[in-house]
N, C-alpha and C positions, 0 to 999 in steps of 0.2 A: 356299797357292795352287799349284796346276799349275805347272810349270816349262816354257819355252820347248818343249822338244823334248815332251813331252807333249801341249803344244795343239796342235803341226804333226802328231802323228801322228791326232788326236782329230780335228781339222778332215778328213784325208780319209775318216775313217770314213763310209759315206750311212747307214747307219741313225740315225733320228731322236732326238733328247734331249728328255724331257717333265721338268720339274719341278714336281713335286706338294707344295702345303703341305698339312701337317698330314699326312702320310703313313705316323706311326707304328703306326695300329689303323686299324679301323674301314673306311669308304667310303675313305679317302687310302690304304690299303694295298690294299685292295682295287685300285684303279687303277696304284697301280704293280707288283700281281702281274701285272695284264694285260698292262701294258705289257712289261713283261721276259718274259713268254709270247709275246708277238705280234713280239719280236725288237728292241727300242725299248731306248735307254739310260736310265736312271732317274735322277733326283737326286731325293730325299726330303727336307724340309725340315722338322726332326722337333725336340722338345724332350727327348729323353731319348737318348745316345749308345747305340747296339747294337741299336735297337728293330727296324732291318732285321735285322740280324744273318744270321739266316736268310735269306733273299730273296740278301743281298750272297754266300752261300756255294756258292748255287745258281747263281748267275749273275754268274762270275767275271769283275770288268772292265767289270759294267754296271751297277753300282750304286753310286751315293756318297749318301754321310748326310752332311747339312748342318745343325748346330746352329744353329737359331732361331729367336727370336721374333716372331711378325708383326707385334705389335704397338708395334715397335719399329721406326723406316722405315730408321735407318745399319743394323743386324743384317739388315732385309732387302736392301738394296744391298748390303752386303758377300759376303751368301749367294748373291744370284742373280750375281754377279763371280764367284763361285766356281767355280757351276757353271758357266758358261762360259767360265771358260778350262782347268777338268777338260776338261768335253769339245769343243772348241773352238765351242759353239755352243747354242743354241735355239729347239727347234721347234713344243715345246706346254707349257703354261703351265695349271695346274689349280688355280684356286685352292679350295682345299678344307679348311679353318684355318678351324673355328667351333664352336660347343656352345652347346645352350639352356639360355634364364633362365625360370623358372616366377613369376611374380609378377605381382601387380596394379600399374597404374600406380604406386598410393597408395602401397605397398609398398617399389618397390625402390629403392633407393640409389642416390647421386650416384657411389659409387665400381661399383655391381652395373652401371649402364645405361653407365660409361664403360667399363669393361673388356667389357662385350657391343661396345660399337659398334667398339670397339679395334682386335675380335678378328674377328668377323664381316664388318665395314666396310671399317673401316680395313688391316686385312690385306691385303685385296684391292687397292685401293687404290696400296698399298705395293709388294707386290708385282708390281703390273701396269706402275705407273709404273718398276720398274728393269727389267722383263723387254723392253720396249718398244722400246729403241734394238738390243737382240740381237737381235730377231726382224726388225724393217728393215733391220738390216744382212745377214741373212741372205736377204732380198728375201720374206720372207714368213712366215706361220707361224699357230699358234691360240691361241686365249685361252679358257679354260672357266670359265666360274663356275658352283660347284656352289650352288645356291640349291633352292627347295621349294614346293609348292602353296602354302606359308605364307605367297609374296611376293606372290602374288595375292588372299588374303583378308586375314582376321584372326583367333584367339581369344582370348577371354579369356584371361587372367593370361598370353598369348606375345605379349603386347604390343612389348617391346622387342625382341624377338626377331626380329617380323613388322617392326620399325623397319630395323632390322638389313636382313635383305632384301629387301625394302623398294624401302632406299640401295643395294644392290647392283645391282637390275636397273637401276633408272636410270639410276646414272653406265654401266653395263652401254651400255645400248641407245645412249647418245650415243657411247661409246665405239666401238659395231659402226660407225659413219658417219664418224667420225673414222680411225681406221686403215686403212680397208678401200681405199683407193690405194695403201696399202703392200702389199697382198697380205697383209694380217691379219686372220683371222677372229676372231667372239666367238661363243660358247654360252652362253648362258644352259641350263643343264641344271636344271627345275624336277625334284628328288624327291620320290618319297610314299613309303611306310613302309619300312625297310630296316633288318634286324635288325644293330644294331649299338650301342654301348653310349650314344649320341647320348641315349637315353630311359632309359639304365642309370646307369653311373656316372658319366659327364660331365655330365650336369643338373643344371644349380645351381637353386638354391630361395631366393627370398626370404622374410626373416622374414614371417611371416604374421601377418595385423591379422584381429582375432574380427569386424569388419562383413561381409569375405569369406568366410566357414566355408560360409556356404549356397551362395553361388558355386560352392564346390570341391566341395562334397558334390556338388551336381547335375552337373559337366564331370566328376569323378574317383571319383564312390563314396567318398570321404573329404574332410576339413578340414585331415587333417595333411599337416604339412611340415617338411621333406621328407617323403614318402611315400616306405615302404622298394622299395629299386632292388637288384636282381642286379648282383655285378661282373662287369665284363668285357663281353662281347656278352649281349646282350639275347636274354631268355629267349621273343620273342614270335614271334608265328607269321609275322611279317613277311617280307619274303622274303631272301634270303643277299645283303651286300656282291657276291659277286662279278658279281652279273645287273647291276647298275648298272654294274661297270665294263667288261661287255662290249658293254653296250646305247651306251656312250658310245665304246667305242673301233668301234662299229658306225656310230654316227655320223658319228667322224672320216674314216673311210675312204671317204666319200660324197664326190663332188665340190665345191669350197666354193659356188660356185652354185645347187648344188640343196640345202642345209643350210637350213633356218629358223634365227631368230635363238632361240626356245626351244623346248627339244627335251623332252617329259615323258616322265618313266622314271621306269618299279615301273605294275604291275597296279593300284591303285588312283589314280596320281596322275591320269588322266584323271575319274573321275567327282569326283576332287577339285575341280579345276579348273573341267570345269562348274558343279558347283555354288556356288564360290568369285564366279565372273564372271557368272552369275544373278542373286549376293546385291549383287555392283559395282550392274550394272545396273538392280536395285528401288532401290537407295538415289538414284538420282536422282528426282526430282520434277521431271518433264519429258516430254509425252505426245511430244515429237521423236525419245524415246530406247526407245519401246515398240515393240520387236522384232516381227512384222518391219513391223507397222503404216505404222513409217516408211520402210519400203522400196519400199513399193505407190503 
């Protein structure tokens, strides 16, 4: 823990404290480059000690790595305490702590769908409910959930995944009407493709049942599983981590009144989403709900 005469110097610092989970690679790192580019103090909420390393060397005095698990609610209380009494406060809150399951319903495990909703869900969760009392007491602040075109539809075999966020915009959007007298924003930040290892080596695979092979062959060109993934970042033409964490720190800096409660980011996630909320709205069986028929 910070020591007394640390928070009181931390407290008159005005530049802002964002703590980002899951901030070791990928889109969580991405966001705390910007953030420590754009002048902002960082707390990183990481599973493996040193993975700032670089980032903390660069930017001396604004970075702290915080060991923890999200999936675990005392490790996130303890973490987000952390960070604010490091630096006497916080101001944005990213929660960004998840990775996809590939499996059919039939498929996956009692233990594969609890450590998805754990980690994806309940992370969020976790960490929203500790970050909560520090951002009221600082009379205001933001709340980010990184979420994807994927909460708005479905696919095959990202079933749990799509559960996953799903659960997130929802407690999300109750959440944006409930704080918002405190002077606390929510983002839903819906993403679409971003090269990062999410599709690489973080994708977990459930054992595969031979009923689904024709499934997979038609969604993937293949049955197997795992199908072989590049380490590290993803080898696709998607577009670079760091256009999401500018598009998002582009956001923040909007007034919170004129902010939407979701914001889509990446070159594709828009013709995602139409087409996602298209397929919402055929799935009803209701001539009340045929666009704009019922508007007329």
């Amino acid at each position: 823990m910070a020591s007394h005469e640390q928070r009181s110097g931390a407290e008159a610092d005005p530049r802002p404290v964002w703590l980002i989970t899951g901030a070791g690679r990928g889109l969580g790192r991405a966001f705390a480059t910007e953030a420590l580019e754009q002048g902002a103090r960082v707390v990183g909420l990481i599973r493996t000690a040193g993975a700032l390393g670089d980032l903390a060397t660069a930017h001396p005095g604004r970075l702290l790595e915080v060991i923890a698990d999200v999936r675990d609610q005392g490790d996130v209380q303890a973490a987000v305490m952390e960070a604010a009494e490091a630096f006497g406060r916080l101001d944005v809150v990213v929660n960004n702590a998840g990775y996809g399951l590939v499996g059919a319903i039939e498929e996956v495990s009692e233990a594969e769908i609890r450590a998805q909703l754990e980690t994806n869900l309940l992370g969020a969760i976790w960490t929203t409910q500790a970050a909560l009392p520090h951002l009221r007491a600082n009379g205001g602040g933001d709340i980010v959930q990184i979420s994807t075109v994927g909460a708005i539809g479905s696919m095959p075999t990202f079933g749990i995944y799509n559960a996953s966020k799903w659960g997130l915009e929802g407690f999300s959007e109750a959440l944006a009407a409930e704080v918002r007298p405190f002077g606390i924003g929510v983002t839903i930040a819906e993403l679409g493709g971003f090269a990062t290892d999410w599709s690489g080596a973080s994708l977990q695979f459930a054992t595969g049942e031979p009923q689904y092979d024709e499934l997979r062959v038609a969604l993937f060109g293949t049955a197997q599983v795992p199908w072989p993934v590049p380490d590290g970042e993803s080898a696709s033409a998607d577009a670079p981590p760091a256009g999401a964490a500018a598009a998002l720190w582009a956001h923040l800096a909007r007034p919170r009144e004129q902010r939407p409660l979701r914001v889509l980011i990446g070159d594709d996630a828009p013709t995602q989403a139409a087409a996602a909320l298209e397929a919402r709205r055929d799935s009803y069986d209701d001539p009340r709900l045929a666009w704009p028929a019922a508007r007329s």
